[in-house]
N, C-alpha and C positions, 0 to 999 in steps of 0.2 A: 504494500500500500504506500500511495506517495502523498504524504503531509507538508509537505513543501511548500511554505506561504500561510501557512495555517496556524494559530498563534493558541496554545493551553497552557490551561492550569492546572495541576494538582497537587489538592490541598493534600499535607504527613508525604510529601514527594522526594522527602529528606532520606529516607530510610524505608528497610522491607519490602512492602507489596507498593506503595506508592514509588520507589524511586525506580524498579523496575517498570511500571507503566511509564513514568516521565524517562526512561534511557529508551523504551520502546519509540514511545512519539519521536523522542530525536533521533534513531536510527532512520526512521520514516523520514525524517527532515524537517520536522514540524519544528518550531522555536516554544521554548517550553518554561515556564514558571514554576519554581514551588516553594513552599510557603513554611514557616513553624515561627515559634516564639523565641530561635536561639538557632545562628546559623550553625551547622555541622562543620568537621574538619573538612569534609571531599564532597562534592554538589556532584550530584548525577550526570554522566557523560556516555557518551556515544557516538560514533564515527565523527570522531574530532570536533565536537562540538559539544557543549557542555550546556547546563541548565542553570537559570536565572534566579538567583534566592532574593525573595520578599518576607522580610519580619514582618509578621502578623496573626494575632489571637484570632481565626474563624471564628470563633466563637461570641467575639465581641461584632455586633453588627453594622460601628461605623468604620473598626479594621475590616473585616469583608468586603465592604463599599470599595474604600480606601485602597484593598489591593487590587479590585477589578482598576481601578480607575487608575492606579500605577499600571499595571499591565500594557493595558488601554495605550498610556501616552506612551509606552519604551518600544512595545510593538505595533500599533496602528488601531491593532482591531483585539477580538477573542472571537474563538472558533470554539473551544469546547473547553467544559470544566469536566476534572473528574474529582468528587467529592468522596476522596479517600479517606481521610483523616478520620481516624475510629479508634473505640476500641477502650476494655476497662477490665481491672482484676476482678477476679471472683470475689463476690459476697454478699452473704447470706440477707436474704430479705427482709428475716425479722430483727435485722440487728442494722443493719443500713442506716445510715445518719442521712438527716433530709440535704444534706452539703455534698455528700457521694453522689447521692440519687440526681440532684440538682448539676452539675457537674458531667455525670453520664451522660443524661439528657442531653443537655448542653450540646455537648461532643458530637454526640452521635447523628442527632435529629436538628435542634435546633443551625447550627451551625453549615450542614449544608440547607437548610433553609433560604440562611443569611446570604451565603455565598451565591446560590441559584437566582434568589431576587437579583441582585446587583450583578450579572452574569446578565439577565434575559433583558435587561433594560438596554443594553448593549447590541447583544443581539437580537433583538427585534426591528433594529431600525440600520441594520449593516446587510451588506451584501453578502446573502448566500444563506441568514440565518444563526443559528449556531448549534449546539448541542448539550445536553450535560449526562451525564453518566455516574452514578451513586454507586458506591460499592458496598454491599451491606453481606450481609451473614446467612447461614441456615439458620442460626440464634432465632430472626426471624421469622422462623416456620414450624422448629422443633426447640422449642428451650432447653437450659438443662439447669440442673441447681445450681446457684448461685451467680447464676445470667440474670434476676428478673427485672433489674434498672437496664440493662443492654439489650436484653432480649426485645423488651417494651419498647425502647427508642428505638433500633432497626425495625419494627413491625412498624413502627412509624413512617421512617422513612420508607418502606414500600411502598404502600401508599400514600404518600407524598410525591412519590415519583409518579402513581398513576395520575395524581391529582393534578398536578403539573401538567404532566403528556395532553389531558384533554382540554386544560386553559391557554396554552402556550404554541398549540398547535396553530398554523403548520409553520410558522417561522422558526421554532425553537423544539427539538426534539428532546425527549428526557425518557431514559431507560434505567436499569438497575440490573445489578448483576451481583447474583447470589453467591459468596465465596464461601466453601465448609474450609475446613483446619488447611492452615497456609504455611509451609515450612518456612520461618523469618527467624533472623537475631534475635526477635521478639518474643516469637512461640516457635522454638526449636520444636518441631513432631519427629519422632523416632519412624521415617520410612518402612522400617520395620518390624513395627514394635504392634501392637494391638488394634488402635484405631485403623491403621494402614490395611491388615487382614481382613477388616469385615468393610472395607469400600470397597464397593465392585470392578473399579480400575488397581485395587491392590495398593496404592500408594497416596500421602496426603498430597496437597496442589502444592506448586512453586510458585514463586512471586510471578514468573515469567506467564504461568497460563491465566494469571489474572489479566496480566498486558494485554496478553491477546486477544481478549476478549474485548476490552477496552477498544484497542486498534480496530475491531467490528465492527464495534456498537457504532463510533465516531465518524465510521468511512463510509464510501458511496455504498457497499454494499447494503448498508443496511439503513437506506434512506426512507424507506418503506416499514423502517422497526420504530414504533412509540408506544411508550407507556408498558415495556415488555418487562420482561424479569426472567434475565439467562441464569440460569444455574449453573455453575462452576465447579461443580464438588465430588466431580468421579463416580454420578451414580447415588450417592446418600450414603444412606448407612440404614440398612435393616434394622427394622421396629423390633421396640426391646421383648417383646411376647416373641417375636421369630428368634430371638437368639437364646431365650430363657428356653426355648423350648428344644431348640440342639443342644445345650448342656443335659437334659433330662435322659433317663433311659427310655427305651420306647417301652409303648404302652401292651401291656399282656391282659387280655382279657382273662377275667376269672374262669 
């Protein structure tokens, strides 16, 4: 795919699954943004060109404004966000302080909110349009303990991306794309280990197959995709009655 002239963002583009979709975009050729509260040692790079660091809290709504609108004047226009920046440690529901829970939220849902508005006010009045692309979780679909502030806000955010897709249309497209367990610096998964055996592609995902999905969502291919929700995650993982029930012995009638 050729992104060549084509100007993105992605928000947590600093590290893991976000700096591989931002080295993805620039191998494409696109000119690429990303964003945190504290720049890194090494910015995202790829066939000799490298990616453009903006300080900024997403989460605060007139920093989100602020860095579309820096984007905006370094590179001319925006073409597409990907609202990657996610993500929170386990803990337990009934002990959650309402500053965690607040916080989560924040993160996860409010913040590509923030970023989406100040994105679509751009592109709705440039040529060609634009895109956004939300990366959210299975969290979304199948909870697990000690998810229920992340779980809640990604269930959010997928519907927010439909909600989006049908007010936004057709100048500005908005998909989502569902990631299960992401091998990162962040969440090392043991390839081999137990989770990996019971997905039906046998292995957890790379940063890299999140990219590529992204590179879909954003391209001509998929100009015809809004309001979708790609799953990303090797197949799921088999309902816990289906594996309670291969541990057991089989059943001997009397």
């Amino acid at each position: 795919m050729d992104f060549t002239g084509r100007a993105v963002i992605v928000t947590g583009g600093t590290r893991g699954i976000g700096r591989a979709i931002a080295e993805a975009f620039l191998s494409a050729g696109a000119d690429v943004v990303v964003c945190g509260r504290g720049e890194p040692p090494a910015l995202p790079r790829a066939g000799g060109r490298g990616a453009l660091f903006l300080r900024a809290d997403v989460r605060d709504p007139a920093a989100a404004a602020a860095l579309v609108d820096l984007t905006v004047g370094r590179l001319g226009r925006l073409d597409i966000l990907v609202n990657n920046a996610g993500g929170s440690p386990d803990c337990d529901a009934a002990t959650a302080s309402p500053r965690f829970v607040e916080k989560v939220v924040a993160l996860n849902l409010l913040a590509p909110f923030h970023m989406s508005q100040a994105a679509n006010r751009v592109m709705q009045h440039q040529d060609g349009g634009g895109c956004v692309v939300n990366i959210g979780s299975v969290s979304a679909h199948t909870p697990q303990p000690g998810t229920a502030a992340y779980s809640a806000a990604k269930a959010g955010l997928l519907v927010l991306t439909r909600a989006l897709a049908l007010e936004w249309g057709p100048r500005v497209r908005v998909n989502h794309i569902t990631a299960g367990p992401v091998r990162t610096e962040d969440a090392a998964t043991d390839a081999d280990g137990a989770l990996a055996r019971v997905v039906p592609l046998r292995r957890t995902a790379l940063p890299e197959d999140v990219a590529g999905a992204c590179l879909y969502l954003a391209g001509p291919s998929a100009a015809y995709v809004n309001g979708a929700d790609l799953a990303v995650h090797g197949g799921g993982e088999p309902p816990a009655r289906y594996l309670a029930a291969k541990r057991q012995p089989p059943y001997r009638a009397p």
